[in-house]
N, C-alpha and C positions, 0 to 999 in steps of 0.2 A: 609537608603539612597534611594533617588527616580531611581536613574539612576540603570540600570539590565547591570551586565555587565558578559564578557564573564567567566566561571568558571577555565580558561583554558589561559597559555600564549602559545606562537607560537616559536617553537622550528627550526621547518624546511619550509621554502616554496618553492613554486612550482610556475614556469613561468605560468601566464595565456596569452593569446592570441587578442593582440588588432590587429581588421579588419576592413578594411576601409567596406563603404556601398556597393561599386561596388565588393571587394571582395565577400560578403553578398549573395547579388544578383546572383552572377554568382554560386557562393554552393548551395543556394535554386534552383535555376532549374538544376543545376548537381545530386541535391538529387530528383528532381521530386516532389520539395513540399512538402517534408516528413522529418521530424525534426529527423527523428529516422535514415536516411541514410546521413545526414549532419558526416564528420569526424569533430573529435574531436579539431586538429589542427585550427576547424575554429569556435569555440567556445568563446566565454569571459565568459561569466559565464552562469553553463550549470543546470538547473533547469529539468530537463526532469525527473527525477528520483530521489529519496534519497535512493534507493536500491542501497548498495554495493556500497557508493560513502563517505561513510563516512570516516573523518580523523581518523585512530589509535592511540592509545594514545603510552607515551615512554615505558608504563609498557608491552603494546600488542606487540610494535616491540621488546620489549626487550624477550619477551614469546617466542614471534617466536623463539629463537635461542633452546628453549627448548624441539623442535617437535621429539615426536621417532617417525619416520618416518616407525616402524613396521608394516608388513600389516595385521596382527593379534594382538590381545590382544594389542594395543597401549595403553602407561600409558597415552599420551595424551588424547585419547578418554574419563578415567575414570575423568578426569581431568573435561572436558566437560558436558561429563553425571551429577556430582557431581555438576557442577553448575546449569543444567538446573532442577535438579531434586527441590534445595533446592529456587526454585521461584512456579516451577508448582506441583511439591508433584507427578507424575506422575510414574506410577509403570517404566516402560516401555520406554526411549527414545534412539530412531532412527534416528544416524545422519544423510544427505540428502547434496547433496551441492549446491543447493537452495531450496526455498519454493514452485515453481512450480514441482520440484521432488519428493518433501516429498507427493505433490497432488498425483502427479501420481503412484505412490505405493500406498499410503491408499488409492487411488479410484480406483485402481487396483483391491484389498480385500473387497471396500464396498458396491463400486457402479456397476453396471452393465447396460446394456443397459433398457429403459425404467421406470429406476429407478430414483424417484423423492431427492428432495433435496434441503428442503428450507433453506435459508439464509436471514440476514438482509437485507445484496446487496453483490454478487458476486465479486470478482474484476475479469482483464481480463483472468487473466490466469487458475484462478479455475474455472469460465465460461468452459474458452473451455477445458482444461480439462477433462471434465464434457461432453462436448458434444461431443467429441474426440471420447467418448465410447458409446455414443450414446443417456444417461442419461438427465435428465430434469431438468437445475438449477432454479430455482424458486427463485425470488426477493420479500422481504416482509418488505418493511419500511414504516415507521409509514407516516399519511398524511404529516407531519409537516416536514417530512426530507425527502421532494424531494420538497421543499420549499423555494428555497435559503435564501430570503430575511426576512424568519421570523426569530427570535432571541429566543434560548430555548437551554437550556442545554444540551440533548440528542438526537440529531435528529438524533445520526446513531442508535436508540433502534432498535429490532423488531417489527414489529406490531403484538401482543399479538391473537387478535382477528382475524387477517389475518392466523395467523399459524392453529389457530384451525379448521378454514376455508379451509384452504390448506388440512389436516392431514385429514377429512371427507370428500374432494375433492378426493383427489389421496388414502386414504386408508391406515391406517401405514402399514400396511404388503410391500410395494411399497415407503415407505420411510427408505431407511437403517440407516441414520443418520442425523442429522439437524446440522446447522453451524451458529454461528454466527462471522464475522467477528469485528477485534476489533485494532484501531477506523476504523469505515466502509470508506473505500478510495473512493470509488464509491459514495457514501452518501456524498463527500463533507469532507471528513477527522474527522466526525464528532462522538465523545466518544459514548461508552456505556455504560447504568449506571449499577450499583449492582444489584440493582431491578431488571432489564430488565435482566440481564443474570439469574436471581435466577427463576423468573416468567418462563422463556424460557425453563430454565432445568422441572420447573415443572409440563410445559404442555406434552414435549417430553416425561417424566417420565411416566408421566401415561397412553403412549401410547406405553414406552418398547422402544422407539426411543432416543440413544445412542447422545447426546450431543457433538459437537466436535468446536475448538473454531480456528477461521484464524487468529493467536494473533500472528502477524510482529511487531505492532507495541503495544506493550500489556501496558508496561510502560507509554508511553504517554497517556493509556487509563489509568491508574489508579490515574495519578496526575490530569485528569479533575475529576475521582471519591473523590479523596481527597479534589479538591479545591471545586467543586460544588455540592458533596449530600451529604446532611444530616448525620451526625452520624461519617463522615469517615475523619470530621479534622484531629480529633488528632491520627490519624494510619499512621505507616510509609507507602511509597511505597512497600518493599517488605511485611508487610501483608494483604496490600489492594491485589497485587498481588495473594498471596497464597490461598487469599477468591476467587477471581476470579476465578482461577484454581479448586479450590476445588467441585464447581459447573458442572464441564466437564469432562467428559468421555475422552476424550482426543484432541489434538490439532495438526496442522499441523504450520512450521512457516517458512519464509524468516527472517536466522537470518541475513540478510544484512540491516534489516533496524534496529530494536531493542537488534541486538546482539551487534552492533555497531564496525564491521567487514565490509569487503569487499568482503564475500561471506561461505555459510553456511545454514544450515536451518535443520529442525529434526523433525519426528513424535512422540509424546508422545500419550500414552494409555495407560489404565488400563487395558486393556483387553488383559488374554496371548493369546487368540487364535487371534484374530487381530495382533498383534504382532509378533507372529511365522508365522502369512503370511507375514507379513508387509517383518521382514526379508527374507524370501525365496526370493522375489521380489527383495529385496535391492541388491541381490547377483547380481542376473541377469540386474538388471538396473543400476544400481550403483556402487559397490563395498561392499567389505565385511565388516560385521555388523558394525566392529569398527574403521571404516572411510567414509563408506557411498558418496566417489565417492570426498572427502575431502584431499589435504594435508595434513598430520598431525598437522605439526604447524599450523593449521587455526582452528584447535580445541582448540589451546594453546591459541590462540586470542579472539577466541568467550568465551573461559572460564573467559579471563577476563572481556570481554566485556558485560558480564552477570551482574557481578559484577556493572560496573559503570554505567552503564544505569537505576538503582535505585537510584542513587545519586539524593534525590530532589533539588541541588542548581543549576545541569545539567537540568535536564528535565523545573524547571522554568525557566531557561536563553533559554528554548528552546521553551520556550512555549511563551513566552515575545518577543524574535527573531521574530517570524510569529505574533505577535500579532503588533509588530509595523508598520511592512510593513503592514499590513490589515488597520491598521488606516489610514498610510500615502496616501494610493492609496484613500480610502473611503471617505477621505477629501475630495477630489478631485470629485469626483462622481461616479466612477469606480463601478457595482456592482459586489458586489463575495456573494460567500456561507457567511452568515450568524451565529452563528459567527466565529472567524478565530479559524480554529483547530492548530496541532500543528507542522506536517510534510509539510502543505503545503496551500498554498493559492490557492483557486479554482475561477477565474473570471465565472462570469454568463454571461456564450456565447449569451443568447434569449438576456437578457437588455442589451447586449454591441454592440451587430449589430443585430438586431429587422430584419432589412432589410435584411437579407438572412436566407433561409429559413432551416429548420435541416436538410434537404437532399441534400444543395449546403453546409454542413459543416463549418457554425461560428465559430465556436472553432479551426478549423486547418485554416483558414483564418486569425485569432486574432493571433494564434501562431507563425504563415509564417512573419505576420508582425511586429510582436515584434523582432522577430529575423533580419528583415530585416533591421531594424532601429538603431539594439543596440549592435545585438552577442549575445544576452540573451538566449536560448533555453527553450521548456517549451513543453507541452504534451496535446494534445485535447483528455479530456475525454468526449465525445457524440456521437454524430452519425456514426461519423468514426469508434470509438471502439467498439460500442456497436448495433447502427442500425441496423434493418434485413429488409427485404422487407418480404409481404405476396404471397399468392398463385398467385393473379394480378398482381403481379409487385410494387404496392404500398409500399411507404417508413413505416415501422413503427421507429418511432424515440425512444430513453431511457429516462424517467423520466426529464433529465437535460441535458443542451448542455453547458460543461465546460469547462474551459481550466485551468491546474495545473499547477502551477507555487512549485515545492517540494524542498524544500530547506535540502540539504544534512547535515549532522549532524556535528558539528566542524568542518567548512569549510571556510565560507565566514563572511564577517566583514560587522560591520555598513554600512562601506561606501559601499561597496558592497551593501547591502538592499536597500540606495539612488538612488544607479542607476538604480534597475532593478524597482522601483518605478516610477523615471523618465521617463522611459523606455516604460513601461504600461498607465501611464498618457498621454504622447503624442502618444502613439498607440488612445487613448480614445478619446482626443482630435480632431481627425481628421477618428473616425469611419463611418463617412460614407463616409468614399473613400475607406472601407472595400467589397472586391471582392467574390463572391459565387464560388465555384471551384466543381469539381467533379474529379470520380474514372478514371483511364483511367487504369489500370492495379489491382486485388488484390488477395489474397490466400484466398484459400478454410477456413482457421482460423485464430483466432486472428491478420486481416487484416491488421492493424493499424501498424504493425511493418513494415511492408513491404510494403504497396501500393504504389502506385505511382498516385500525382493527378497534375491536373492542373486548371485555373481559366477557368472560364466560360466570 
């Protein structure tokens, strides 16, 4: 059959919130322009995010009722472990109750201040993170994947030749660990292939530099390795998975996006002495080893959630999902990232308002007005998130000025996808009555959740 449909029928729903436009309006300047302090109540369909927004299935609520709630030795925890273990083969996992936590423990143990640390591309949180402790994340993607509009299989790979670069740049003694993120969020939600992680372990390898992988969304990485290289048709998802793990010294994760939960996440390592700091740390920051700062029943959840997120007839209807809204807007003339990944569709903020410059921020401009027209919500990944100024004052801008439109996991329907198409389309339509804004308030990190802007 030609038609992709959803793998899943709807058991329970949930009120969403139709607002009028003057509603709209008066929330965007109560939030100061910032989609991240918009309440929820004033929402219709809310794209900002696929972390920890995803639907549970009946089998996860039905787990919940199975949580021991012990704060030692929990059978739930072995429950967990036992699931993440039989995907990633990892001696060693550390639950966390997100994936910015699981960072901040293992860069607690690896990184130190003036310690290097390349990646394909950072996302926000392991950025700062990273720079929190005063460490150097370093960005390394290939020419082609900071490229929107070219069309290529892999564009969130590393660049090979860039890492080698970097490693005689900064010295391996001054790189504790290398990372590659998977699929790279930052890059445009774009896979990574077998190749690229095999090559990546083996330049790190011969420099003693311990391989570590930001796999949130790992699944949705191995159904583009399945559907698009070579060799890996006929492999299921979980042993494309397992090959992928098998490459990495260990991994950090947000299991709210691929655990297919609402909150969660765990460091895996092979390494006990990495490990036995990791825990000490987890005590002090988290909670104790076997719950990690986690409900109990959320491990009951993630353990299933493990499970179904290798279902390939889920991951195509999820990859199909983002693939048709990519079309339907593309028709139209809309440009995005090139081609549509599978958590989210990324608008190309430079070709959608040309006319305002990366330091009056296109992308939180595009986003303000999307939302102002429709209730849509959605997330400017460019210069707001990522921009720094130099010693002068001077803007330096990030590879790309995006805006993310991430569509949460079992959530929203066809017709849903229509509207927020609609939605994007007539933002498009009448972009150049798109306004350049600036900062008038922001924090010393990860700015973007918190600023406060207005138009110029």
């Amino acid at each position: 059959m030609k038609t992709h449909i959803e793998p899943f029928k709807i058991k329970t729903v949930e009120h969403i919130y139709i607002t009028t436009q003057e509603e709209r309006e008066a929330a965007l300047k109560e939030a100061f322009y910032n989609p991240f302090a918009l309440r929820s109540d004033k929402i219709t369909i809310d794209l900002l995010t696929d972390s920890g927004t995803t639907a549970m299935s009946s089998k996860q609520w039905a787990a919940l009722m199975d949580g021991d709630e012990a704060y030692a030795g929990s059978v739930s925890y072995y429950k967990f472990e036992e699931a993440v273990k039989k995907i990633t083969g990892f001696k060693h996992i550390i639950p966390t109750h997100q994936g910015r936590a699981a960072e901040k423990v293992l860069f607690s143990v690896v990184a130190k201040e003036g310690k290097v640390i390349p990646n394909n591309t950072h996302f926000d949180t392991t950025r700062g993170n990273l720079e929190f402790i005063g460490a150097n994340p370093v960005d390394l993607p290939t020419d082609i994947g900071v490229q929107p509009e070219v069309i290529a299989d892999f564009k969130g790979n590393m660049d090979i030749e860039k890492l080698e670069a970097a490693i005689k740049k900064y010295g391996a003694e001054n790189i504790p660990i290398g990372m590659i993120t998977i699929t790279n969020n930052s890059g445009g939600g774009q896979p990574v292939s077998m190749a690229n992680i095999r090559e990546t372990k083996e330049v790190l390898s011969k420099y003693g530099i311990p391989l570590y992988l930001d796999c949130c969304r790992f699944a949705e990485n191995a159904y583009f390795i399945k559907t698009r290289e070579k060799g890996y048709e006929n492999k299921s998802i979980l042993e494309i998975c397992r090959e992928m793990f098998s490459y990495a010294d260990g991994a950090t994760m947000s299991a709210k996006k691929d655990g297919m939960s609402n909150t969660g996440g765990f460091i895996g390592t092979n390494s006990d002495q990495v490990a036995e700091k990791c825990r000490t740390n987890l005590i002090v920051m988290e909670g104790f080893v076997t719950y990690g700062g986690l409900a109990r029943r959320d491990l009951e959840a993630l353990a299933i959630g493990f499970e179904e997120v290798v279902d390939e007839n889920y991951l195509r209807y999820r990859v199909n999902q983002s693939k048709e809204l990519a079309d339907t807007i593309t028709a139209a003339g809309v440009p995005i990232v090139m081609p549509a990944g599978a958590h989210a569709i990324y608008i190309d903020a430079k070709r959608f308002a040309p006319h305002i410059k990366p330091e009056h921020f296109p992308g939180q401009s595009i986003a303000c007005e999307i939302y102002r027209i429709s209730g849509v919500r959605t997330t400017e990944i460019g210069s707001l998130m990522f921009g720094k100024k130099d010693k002068d004052g001077n803007h330096i801008a990030p590879n790309m000025e995006l805006v993310r439109l991430a569509i949460p996991r079992r959530v929203y329907t066809k017709s849903h996808m229509e509207y927020i198409a609609e939605a994007v389309i007539e933002v498009y339509k009448n972009r150049e009555k798109l306004r350049p804004m600036r900062l008038t308030w922001e924090a010393e990190y990860l700015r973007h959740f918190t600023c406060r802007c207005e138009y110029i």
